[in-house]
Structures are given as structure tokens and as C-alpha cells.
C-alpha positions as a LaTeX table, in Angstrom:
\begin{tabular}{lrrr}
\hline
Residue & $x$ (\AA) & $y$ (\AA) & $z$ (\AA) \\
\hline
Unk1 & $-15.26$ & 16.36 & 19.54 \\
Unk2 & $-13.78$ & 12.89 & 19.61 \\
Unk3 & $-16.21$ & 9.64 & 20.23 \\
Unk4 & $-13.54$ & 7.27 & 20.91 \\
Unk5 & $-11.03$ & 9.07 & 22.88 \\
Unk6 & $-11.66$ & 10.79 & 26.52 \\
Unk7 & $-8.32$ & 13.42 & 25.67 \\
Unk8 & $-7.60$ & 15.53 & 22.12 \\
Unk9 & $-4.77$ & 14.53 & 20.35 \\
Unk10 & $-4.37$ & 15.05 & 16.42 \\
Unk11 & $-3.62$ & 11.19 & 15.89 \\
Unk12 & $-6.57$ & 10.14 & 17.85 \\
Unk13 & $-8.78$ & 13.34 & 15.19 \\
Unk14 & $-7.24$ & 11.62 & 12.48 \\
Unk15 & $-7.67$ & 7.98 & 13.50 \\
Unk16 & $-11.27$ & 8.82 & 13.93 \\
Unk17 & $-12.26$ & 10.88 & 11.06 \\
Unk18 & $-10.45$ & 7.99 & 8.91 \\
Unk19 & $-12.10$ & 5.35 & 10.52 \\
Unk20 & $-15.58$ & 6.96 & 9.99 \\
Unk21 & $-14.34$ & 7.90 & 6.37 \\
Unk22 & $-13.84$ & 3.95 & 5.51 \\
Unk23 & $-16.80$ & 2.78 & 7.53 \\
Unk24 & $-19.21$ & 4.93 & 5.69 \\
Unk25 & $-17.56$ & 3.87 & 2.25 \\
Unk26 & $-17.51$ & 0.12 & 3.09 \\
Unk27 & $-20.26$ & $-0.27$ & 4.60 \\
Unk28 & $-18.90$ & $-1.84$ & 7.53 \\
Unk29 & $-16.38$ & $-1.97$ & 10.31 \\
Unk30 & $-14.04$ & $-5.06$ & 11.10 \\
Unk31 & $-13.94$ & $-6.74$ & 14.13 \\
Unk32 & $-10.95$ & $-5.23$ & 15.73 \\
Unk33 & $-11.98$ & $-1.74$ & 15.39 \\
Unk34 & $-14.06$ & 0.28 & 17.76 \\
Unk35 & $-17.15$ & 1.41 & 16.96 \\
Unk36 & $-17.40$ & 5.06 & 17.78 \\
Unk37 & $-20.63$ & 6.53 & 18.50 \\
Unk38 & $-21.45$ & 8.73 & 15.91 \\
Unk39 & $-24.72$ & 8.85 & 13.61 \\
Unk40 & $-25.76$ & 5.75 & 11.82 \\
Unk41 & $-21.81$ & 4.37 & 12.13 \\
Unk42 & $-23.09$ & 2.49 & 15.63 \\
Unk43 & $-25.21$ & 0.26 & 13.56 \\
Unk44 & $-22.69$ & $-0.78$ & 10.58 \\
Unk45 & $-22.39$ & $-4.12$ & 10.25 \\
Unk46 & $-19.18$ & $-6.40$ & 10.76 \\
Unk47 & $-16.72$ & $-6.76$ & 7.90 \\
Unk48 & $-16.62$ & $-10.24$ & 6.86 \\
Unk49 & $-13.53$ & $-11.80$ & 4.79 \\
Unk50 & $-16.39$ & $-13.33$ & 2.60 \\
Unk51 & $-18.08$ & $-10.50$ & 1.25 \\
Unk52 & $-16.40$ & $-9.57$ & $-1.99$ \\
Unk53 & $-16.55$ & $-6.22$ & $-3.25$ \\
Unk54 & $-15.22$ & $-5.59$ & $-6.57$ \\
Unk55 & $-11.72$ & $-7.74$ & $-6.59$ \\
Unk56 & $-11.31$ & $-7.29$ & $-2.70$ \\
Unk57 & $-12.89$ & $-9.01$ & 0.21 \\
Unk58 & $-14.91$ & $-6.64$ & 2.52 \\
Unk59 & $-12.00$ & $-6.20$ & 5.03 \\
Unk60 & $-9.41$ & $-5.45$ & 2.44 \\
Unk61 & $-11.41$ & $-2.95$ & 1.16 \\
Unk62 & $-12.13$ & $-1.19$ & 4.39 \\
Unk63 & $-8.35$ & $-1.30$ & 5.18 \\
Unk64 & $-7.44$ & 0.15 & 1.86 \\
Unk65 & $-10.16$ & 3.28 & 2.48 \\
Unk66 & $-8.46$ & 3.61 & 5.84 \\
Unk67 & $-4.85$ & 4.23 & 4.87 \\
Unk68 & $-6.13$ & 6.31 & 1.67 \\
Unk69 & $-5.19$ & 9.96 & 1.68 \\
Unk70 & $-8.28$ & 10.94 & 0.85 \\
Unk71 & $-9.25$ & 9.64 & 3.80 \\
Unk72 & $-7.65$ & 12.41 & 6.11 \\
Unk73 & $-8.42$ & 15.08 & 3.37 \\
Unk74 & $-11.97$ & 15.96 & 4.84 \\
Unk75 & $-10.20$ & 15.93 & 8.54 \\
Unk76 & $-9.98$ & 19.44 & 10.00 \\
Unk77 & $-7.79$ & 18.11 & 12.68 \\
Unk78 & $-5.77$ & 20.80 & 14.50 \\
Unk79 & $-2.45$ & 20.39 & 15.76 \\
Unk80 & $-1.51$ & 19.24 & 19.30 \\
Unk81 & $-1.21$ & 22.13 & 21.71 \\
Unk82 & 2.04 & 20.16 & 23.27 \\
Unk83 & 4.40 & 17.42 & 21.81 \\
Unk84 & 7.62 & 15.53 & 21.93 \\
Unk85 & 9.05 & 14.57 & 19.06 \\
Unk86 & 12.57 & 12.87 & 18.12 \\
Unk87 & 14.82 & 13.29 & 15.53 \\
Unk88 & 17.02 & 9.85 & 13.92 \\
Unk89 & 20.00 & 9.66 & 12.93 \\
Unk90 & 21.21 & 6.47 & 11.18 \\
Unk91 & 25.17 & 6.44 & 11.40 \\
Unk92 & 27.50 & 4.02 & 9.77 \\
Unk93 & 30.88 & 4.28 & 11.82 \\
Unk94 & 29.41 & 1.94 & 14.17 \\
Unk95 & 30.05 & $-0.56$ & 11.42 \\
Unk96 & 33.23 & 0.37 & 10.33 \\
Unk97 & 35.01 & 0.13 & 14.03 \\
Unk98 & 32.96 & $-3.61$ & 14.16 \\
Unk99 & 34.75 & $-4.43$ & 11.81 \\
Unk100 & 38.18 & $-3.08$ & 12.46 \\
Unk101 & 37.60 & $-5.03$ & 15.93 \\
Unk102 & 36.65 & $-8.00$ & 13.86 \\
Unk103 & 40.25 & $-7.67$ & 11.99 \\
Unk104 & 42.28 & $-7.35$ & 14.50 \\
Unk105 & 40.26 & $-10.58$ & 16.45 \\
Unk106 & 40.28 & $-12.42$ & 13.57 \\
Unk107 & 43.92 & $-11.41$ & 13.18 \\
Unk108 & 45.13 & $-12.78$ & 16.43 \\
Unk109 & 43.14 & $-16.05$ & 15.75 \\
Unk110 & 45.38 & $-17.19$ & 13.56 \\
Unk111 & 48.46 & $-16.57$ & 15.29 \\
Unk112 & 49.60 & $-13.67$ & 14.15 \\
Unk113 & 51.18 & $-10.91$ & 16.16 \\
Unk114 & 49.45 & $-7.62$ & 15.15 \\
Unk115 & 48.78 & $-4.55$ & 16.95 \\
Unk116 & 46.18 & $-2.33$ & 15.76 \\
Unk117 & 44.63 & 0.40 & 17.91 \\
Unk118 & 40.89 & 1.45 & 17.37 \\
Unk119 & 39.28 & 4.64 & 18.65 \\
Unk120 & 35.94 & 4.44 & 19.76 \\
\hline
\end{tabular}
């Protein structure tokens, strides 16, 4: 059951498990995190830039524990019942008409009569 979240979603298990996962190593949690409200996590104190640990301030170290993978390792998370997700595509012919437009503007800058026809 999630402490910090009112509705299941596997980002929001992970999120959590990860956050309690680097509290519980470090000690503390910083000041922009939530607290959740689970066993002796509630009473961690606040990560403080000063507090060196090893070669790392206190925050630094916390953020490092946080986007470890062993971090989500111990997470039994389960999947989202219902999601959207979106594939990308990067495509470069965008760039190649730009700049067959920018020859044939460039072209007729400087006087010249030119015709060039681009499909788009």
C-alpha cells in the first residue's frame, strides 16, 4: 500500500520504495522530498549540504542511493492495470527540405533566376 499517493500507479510503487530505500541508507531525507509515513522514516532527520559522508555531502549521497538500481531491486511493484504510452520517432527529412528551402531562398537573394520545386 502506498503512503504518499491516494491512487496505485507503478511509478508512484517505485518512487516510494526508492525513496524509503535511500532514506534508510542515508539517514535522512532532503528538504524537497515528502516524508511518507512509514515506520521510523517519519522521524529521519533533514539532509543537510554540510554533513559529509565519505567524499559526498549528505544530500548527494541520498540522491545517488535514490537513482541506484539497487534501489528498485527490493521493489515488488506490479504493473499498471491501464496505460498510455507513446512511441518516438526522430526523422531527418525535415532537415533536408529546410534546407532545400534555404537554397532556393538563398538562391533568389542574390539575384539569380532559379526554379527549384520541393515536395513536402
Amino acid at each position: 500500500m502506498l503512503s504518499l499517493f491516494n491512487k496505485y500507479n507503478e511509478s508512484a510503487c517505485l518512487f516510494e520504495c526508492r525513496l524509503a530505500y535511500a532514506a534508510t541508507r542515508a539517514k535522512c531525507i532532503p528538504w524537497d522530498y515528502p516524508v511518507p509515513g512509514l515506520g521510523n522514516l517519519s522521524t529521519l532527520p533533514m539532509c543537510v549540504a554540510s554533513k559529509v559522508i565519505g567524499q559526498k555531502n549528505a544530500i548527494r549521497n541520498f540522491e545517488d542511493l535514490m537513482s541506484s538500481k539497487k534501489s528498485a531491486e527490493s521493489c515488488n511493484c506490479l504493473p499498471n492495470c491501464e496505460e498510455v504510452s507513446f512511441k518516438t520517432q526522430v526523422d531527418c527529412t525535415s532537415n533536408l527540405l529546410f534546407n532545400m528551402t534555404n537554397t532556393y531562398v538563398t538562391a533568389n537573394q542574390r539575384g539569380y533566376e532559379h526554379e527549384e520545386r520541393v515536395l513536402f
